[in-house]
PDB file of N, CA, C and O in Angstrom:
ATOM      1  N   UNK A   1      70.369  88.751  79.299  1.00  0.00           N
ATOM      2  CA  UNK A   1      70.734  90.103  79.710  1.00  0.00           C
ATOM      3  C   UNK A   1      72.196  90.174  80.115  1.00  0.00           C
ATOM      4  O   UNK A   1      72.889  91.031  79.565  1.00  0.00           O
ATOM      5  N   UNK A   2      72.862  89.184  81.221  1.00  0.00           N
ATOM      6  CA  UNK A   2      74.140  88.901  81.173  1.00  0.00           C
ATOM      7  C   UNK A   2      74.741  88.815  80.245  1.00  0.00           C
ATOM      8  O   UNK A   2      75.889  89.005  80.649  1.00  0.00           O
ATOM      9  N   UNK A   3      74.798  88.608  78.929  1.00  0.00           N
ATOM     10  CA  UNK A   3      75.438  88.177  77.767  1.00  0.00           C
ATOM     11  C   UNK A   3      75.525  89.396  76.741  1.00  0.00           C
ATOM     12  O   UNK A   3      76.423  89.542  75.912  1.00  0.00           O
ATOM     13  N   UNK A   4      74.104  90.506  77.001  1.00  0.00           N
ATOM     14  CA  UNK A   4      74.435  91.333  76.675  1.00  0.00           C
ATOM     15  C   UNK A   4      74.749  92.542  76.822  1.00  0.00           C
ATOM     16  O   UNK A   4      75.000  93.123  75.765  1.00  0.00           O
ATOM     17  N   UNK A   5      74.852  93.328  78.046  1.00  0.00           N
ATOM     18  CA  UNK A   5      75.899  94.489  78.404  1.00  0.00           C
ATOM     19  C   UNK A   5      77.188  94.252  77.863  1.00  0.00           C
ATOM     20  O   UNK A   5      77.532  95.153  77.099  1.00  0.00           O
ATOM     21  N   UNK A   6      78.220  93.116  78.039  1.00  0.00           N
ATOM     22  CA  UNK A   6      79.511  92.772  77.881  1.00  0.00           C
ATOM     23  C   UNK A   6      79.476  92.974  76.462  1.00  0.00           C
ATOM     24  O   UNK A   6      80.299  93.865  76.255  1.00  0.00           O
ATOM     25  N   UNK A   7      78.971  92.628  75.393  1.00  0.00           N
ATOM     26  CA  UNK A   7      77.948  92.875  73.972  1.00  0.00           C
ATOM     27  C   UNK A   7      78.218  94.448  73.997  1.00  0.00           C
ATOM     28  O   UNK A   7      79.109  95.108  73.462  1.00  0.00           O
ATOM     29  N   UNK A   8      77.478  94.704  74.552  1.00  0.00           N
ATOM     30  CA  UNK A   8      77.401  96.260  74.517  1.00  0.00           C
ATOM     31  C   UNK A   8      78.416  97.396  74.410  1.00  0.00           C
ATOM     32  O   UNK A   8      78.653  98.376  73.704  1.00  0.00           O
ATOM     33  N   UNK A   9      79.032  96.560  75.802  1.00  0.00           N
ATOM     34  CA  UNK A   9      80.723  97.477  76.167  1.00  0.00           C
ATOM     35  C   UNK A   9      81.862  96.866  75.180  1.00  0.00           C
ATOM     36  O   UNK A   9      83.041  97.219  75.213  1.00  0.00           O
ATOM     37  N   UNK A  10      81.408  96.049  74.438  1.00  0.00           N
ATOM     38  CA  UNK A  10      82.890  95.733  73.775  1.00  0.00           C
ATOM     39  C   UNK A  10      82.144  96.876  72.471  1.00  0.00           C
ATOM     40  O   UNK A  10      82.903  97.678  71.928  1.00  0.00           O
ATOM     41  N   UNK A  11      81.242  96.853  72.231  1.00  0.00           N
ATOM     42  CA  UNK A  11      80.427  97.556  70.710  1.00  0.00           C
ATOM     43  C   UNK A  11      80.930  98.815  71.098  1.00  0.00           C
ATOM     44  O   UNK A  11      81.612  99.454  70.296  1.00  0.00           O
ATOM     45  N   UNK A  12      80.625  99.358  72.482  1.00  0.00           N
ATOM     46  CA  UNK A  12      81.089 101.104  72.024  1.00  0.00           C
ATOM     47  C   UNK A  12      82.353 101.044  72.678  1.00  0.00           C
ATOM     48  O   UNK A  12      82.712 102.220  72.622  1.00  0.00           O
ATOM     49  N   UNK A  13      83.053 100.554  73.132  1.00  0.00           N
ATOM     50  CA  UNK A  13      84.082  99.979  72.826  1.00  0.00           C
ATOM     51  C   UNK A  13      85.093 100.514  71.692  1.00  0.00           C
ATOM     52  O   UNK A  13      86.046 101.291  71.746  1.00  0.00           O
ATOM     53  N   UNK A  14      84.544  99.839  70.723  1.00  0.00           N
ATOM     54  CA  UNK A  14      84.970  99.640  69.433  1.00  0.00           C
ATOM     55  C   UNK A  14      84.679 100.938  68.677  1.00  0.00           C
ATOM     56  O   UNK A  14      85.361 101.596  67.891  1.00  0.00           O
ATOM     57  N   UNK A  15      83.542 101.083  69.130  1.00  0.00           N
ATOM     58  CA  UNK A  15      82.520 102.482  68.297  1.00  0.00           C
ATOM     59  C   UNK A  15      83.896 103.575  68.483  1.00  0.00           C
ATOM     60  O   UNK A  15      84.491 104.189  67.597  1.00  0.00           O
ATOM     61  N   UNK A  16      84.224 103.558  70.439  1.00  0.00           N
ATOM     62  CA  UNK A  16      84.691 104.887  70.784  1.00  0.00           C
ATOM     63  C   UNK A  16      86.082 105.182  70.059  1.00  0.00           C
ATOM     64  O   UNK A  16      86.656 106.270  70.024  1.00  0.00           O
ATOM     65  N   UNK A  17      86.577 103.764  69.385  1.00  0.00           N
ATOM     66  CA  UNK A  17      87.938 103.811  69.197  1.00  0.00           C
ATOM     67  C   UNK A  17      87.976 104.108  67.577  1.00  0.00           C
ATOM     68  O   UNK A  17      88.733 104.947  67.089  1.00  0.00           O
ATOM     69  N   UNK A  18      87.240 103.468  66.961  1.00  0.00           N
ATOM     70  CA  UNK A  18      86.866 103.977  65.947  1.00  0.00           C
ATOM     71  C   UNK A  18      86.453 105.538  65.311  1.00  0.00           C
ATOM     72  O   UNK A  18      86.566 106.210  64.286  1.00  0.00           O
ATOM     73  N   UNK A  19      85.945 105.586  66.570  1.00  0.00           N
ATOM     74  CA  UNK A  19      85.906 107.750  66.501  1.00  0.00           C
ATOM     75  C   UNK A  19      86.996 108.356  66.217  1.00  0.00           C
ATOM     76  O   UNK A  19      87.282 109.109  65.285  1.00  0.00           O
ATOM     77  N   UNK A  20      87.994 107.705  67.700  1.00  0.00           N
ATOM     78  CA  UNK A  20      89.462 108.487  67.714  1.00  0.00           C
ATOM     79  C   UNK A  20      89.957 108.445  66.758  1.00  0.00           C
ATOM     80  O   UNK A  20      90.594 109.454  66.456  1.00  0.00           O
ATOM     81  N   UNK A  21      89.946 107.266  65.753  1.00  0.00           N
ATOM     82  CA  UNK A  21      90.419 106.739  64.647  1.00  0.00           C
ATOM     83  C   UNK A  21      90.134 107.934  63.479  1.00  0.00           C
ATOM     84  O   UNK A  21      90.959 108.271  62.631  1.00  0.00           O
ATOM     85  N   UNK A  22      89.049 108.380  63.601  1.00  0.00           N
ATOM     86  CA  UNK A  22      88.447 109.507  62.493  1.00  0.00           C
ATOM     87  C   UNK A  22      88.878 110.475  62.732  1.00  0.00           C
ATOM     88  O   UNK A  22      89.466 111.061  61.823  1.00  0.00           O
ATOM     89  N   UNK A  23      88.797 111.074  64.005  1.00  0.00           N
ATOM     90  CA  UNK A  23      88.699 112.414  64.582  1.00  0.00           C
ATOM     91  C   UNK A  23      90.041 112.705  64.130  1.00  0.00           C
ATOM     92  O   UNK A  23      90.178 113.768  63.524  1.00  0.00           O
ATOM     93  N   UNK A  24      91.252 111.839  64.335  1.00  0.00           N
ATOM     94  CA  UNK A  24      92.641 111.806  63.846  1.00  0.00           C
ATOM     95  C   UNK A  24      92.982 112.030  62.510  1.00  0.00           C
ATOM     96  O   UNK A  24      93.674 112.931  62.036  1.00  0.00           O
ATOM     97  N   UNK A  25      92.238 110.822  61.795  1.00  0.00           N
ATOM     98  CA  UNK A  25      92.306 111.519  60.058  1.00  0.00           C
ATOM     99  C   UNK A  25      91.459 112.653  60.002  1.00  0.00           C
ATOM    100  O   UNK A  25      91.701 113.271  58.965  1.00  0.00           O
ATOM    101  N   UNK A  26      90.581 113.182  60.665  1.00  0.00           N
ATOM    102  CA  UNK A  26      90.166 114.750  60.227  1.00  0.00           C
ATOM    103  C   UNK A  26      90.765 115.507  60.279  1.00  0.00           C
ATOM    104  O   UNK A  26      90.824 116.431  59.467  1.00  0.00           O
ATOM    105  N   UNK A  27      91.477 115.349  61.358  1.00  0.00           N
ATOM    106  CA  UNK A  27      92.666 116.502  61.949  1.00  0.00           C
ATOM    107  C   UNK A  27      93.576 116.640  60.762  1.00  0.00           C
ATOM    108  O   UNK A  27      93.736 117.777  60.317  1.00  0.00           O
ATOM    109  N   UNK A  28      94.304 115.446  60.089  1.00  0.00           N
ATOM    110  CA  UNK A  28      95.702 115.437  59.508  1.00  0.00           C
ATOM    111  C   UNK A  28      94.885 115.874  57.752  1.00  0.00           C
ATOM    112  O   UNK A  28      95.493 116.345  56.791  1.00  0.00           O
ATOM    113  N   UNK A  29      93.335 115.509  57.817  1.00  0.00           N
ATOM    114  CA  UNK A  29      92.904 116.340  56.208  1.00  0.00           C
ATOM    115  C   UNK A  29      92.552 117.467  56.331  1.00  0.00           C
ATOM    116  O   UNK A  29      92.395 117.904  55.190  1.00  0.00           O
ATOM    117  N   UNK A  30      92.321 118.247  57.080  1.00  0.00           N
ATOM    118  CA  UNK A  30      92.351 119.385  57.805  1.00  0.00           C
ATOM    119  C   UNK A  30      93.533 119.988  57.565  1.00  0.00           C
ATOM    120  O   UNK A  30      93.559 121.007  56.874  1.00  0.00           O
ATOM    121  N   UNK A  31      95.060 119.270  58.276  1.00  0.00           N
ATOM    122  CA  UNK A  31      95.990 120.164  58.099  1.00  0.00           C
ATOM    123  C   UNK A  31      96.760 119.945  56.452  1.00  0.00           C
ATOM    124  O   UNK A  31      97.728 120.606  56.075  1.00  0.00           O
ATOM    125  N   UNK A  32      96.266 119.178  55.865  1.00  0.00           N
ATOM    126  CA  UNK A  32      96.486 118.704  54.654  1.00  0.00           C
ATOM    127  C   UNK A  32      96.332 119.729  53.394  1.00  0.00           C
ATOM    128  O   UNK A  32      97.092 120.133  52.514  1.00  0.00           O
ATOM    129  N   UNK A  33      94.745 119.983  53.804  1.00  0.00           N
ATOM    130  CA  UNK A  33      93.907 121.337  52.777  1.00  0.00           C
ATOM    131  C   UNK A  33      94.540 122.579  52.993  1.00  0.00           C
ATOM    132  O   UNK A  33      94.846 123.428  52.156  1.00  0.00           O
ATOM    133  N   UNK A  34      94.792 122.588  54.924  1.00  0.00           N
ATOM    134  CA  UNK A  34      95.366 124.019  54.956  1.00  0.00           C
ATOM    135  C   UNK A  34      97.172 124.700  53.935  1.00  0.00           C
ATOM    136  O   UNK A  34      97.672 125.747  53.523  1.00  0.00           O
ATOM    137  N   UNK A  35      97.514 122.981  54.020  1.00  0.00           N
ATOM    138  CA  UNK A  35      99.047 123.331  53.428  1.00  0.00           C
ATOM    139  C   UNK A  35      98.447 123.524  51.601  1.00  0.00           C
ATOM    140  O   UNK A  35      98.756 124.532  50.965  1.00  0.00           O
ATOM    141  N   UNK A  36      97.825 122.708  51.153  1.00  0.00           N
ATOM    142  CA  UNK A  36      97.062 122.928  49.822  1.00  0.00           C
ATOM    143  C   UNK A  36      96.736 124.481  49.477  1.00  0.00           C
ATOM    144  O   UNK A  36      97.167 125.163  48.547  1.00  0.00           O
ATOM    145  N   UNK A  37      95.830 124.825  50.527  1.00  0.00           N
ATOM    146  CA  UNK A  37      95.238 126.289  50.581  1.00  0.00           C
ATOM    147  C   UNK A  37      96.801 127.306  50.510  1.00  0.00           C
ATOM    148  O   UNK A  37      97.097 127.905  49.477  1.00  0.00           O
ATOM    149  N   UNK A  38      97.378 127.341  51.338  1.00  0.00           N
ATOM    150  CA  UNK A  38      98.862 127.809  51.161  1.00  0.00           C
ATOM    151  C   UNK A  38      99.552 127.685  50.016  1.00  0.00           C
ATOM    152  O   UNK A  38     100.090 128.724  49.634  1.00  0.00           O
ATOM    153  N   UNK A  39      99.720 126.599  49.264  1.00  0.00           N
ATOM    154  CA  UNK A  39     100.292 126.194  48.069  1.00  0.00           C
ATOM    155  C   UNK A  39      99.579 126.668  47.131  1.00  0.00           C
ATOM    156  O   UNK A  39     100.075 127.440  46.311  1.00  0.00           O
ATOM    157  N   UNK A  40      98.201 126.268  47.075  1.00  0.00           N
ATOM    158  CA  UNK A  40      97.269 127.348  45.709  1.00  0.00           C
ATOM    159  C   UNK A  40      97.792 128.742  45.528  1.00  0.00           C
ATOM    160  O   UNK A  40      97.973 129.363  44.480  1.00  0.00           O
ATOM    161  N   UNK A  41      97.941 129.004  46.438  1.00  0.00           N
ATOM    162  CA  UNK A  41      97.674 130.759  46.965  1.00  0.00           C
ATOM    163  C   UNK A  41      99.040 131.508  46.423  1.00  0.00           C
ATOM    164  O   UNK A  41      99.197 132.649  45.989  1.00  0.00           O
ATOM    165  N   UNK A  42     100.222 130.120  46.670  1.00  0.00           N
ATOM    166  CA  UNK A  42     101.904 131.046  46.618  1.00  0.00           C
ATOM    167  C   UNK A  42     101.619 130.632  44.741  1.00  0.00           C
ATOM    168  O   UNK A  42     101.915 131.359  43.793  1.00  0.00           O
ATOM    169  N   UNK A  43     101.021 129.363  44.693  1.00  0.00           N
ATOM    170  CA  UNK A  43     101.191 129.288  42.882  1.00  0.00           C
ATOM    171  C   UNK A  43     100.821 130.647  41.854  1.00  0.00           C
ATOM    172  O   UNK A  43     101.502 131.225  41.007  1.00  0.00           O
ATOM    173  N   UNK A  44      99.204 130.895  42.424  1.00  0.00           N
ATOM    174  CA  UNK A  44      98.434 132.284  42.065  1.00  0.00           C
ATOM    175  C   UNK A  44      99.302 133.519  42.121  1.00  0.00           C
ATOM    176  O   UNK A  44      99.216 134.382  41.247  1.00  0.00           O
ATOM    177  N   UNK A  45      99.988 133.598  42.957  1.00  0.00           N
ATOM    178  CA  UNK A  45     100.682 134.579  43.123  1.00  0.00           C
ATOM    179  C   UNK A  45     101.664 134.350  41.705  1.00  0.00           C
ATOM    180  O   UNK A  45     101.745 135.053  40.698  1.00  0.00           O
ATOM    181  N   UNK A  46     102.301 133.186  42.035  1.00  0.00           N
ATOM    182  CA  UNK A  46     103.751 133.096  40.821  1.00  0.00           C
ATOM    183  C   UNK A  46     103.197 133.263  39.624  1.00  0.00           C
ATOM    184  O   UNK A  46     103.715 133.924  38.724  1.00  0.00           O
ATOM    185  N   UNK A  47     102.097 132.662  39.548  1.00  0.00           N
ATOM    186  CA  UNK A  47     101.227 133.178  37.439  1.00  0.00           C
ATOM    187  C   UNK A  47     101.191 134.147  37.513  1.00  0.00           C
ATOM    188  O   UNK A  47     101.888 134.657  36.635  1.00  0.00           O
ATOM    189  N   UNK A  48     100.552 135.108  38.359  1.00  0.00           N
ATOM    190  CA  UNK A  48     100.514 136.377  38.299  1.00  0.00           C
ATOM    191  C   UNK A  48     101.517 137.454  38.208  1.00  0.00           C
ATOM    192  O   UNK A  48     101.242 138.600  37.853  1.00  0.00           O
ATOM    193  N   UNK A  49     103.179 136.869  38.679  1.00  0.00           N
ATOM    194  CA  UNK A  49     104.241 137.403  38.644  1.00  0.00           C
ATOM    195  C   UNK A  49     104.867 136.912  37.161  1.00  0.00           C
ATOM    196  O   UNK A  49     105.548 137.717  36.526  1.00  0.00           O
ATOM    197  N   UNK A  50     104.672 135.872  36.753  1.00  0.00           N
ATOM    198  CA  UNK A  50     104.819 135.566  35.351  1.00  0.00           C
ATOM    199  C   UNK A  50     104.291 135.898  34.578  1.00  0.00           C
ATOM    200  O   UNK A  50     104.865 136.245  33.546  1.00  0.00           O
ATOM    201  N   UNK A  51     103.078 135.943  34.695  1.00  0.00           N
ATOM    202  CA  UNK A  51     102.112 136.644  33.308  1.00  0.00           C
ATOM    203  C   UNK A  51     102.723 138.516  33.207  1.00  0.00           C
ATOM    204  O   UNK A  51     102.924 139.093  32.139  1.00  0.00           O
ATOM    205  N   UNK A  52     102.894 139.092  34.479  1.00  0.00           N
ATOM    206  CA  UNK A  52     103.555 140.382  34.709  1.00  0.00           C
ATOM    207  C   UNK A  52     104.831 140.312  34.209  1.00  0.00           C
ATOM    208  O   UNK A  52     105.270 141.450  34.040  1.00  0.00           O
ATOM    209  N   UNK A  53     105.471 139.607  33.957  1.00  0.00           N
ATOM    210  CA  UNK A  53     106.591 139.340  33.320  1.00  0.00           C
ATOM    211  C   UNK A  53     106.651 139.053  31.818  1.00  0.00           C
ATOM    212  O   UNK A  53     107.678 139.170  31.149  1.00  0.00           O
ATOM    213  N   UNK A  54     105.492 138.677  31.359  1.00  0.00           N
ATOM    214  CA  UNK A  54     105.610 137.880  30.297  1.00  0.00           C
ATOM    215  C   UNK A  54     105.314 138.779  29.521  1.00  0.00           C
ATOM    216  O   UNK A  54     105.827 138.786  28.402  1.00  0.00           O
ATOM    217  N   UNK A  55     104.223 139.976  29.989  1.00  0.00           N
ATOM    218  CA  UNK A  55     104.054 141.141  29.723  1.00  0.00           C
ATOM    219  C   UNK A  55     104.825 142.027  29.300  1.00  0.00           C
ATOM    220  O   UNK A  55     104.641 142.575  28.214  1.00  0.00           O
ATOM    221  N   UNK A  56     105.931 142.344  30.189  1.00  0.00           N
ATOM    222  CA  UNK A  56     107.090 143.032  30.075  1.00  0.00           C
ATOM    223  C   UNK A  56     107.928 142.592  28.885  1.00  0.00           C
ATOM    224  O   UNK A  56     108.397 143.418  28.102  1.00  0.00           O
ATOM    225  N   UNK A  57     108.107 141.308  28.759  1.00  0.00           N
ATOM    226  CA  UNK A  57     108.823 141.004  27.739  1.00  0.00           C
ATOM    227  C   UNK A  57     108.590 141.052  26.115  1.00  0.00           C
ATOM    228  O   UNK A  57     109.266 141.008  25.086  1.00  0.00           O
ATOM    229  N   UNK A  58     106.902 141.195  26.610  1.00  0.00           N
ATOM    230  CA  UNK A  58     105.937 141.045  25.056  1.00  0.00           C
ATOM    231  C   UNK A  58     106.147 142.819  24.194  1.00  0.00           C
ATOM    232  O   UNK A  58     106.216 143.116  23.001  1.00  0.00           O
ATOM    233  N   UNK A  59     106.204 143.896  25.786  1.00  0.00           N
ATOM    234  CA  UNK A  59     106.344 144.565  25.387  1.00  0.00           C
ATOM    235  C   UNK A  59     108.046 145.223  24.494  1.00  0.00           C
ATOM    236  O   UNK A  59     108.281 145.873  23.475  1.00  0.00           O
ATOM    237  N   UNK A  60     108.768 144.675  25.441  1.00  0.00           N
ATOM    238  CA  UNK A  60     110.137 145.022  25.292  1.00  0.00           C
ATOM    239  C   UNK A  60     110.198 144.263  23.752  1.00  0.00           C
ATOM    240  O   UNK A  60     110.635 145.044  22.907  1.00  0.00           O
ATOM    241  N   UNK A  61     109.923 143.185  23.318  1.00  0.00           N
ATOM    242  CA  UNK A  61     110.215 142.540  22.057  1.00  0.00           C
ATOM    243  C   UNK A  61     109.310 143.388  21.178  1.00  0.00           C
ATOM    244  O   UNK A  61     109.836 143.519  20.072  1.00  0.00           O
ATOM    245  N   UNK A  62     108.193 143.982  21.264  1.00  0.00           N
ATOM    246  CA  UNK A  62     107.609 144.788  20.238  1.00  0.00           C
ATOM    247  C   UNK A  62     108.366 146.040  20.539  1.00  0.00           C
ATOM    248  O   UNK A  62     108.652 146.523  19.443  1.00  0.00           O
ATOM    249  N   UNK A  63     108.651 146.508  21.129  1.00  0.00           N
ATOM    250  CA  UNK A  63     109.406 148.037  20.910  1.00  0.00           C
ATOM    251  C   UNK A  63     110.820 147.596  19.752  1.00  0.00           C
ATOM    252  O   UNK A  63     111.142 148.244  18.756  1.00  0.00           O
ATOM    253  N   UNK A  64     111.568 146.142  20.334  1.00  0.00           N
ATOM    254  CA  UNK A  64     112.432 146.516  19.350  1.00  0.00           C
ATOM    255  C   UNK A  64     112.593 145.765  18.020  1.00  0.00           C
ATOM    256  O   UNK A  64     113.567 145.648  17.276  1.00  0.00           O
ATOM    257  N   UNK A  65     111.199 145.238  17.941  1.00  0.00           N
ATOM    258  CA  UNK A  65     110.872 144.937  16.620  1.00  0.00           C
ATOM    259  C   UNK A  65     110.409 146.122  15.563  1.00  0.00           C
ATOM    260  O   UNK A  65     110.637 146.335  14.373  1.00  0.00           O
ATOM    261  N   UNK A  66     109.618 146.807  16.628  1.00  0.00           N
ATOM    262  CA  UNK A  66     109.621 148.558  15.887  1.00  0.00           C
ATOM    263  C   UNK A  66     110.242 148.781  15.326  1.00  0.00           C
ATOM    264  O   UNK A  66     110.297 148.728  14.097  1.00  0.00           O
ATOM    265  N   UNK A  67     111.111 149.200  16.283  1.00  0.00           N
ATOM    266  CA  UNK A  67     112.773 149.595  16.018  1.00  0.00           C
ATOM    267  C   UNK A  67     113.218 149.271  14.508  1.00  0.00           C
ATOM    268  O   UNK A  67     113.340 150.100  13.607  1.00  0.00           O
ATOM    269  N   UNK A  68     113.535 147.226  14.387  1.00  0.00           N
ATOM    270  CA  UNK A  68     113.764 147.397  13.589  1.00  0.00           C
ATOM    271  C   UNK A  68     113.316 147.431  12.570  1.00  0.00           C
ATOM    272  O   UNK A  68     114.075 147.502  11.603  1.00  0.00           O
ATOM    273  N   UNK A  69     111.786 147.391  12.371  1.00  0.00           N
ATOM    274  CA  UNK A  69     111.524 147.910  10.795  1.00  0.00           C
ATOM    275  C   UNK A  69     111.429 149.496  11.020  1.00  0.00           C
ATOM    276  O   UNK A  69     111.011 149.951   9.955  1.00  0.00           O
ATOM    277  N   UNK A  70     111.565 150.194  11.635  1.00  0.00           N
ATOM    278  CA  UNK A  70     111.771 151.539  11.416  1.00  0.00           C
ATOM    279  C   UNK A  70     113.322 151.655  10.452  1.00  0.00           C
ATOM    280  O   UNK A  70     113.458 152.532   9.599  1.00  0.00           O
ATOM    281  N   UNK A  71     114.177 150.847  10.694  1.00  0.00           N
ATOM    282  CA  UNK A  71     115.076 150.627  10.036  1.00  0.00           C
ATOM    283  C   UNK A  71     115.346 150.870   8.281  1.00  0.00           C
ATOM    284  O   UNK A  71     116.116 151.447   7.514  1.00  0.00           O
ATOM    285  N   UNK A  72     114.113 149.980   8.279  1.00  0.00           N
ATOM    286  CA  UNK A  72     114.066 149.673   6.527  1.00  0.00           C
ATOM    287  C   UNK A  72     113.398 150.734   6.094  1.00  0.00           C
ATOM    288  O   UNK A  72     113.166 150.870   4.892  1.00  0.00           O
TER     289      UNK A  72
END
């Protein structure tokens, strides 16, 4: 019984430090996803400002492709 409390307290001990150990990487994948979540979000935005763009340009090149076979 002497031999094992000391057993015991070094085990959670170890256990408790091992927690902190996690609880710490949860925290930093936590703030990890949140910068991810941020970054998805500004990308979505930029396709969406490009494809709106790409648009514009698809149109502007068919008007003056019109144009020029209205020419001939």
């Amino acid at each position: 019984m002497n031999e094992i409390l000391p057993q015991l307290e070094q085990l959670i001990e170890k256990l408790l430090e091992k927690n902190q150990q996690l609880n710490s990487e949860v925290s930093s994948l936590k703030e990890q996803v949140g910068k991810l979540i941020d970054e998805n979000e500004t990308l979505q935005l930029e396709i969406l400002e490009s494809e709106e763009k790409q648009k514009e340009t698809s149109t502007a090149l068919a008007g003056l492709l019109s144009k020029l076979q209205s020419i001939d």
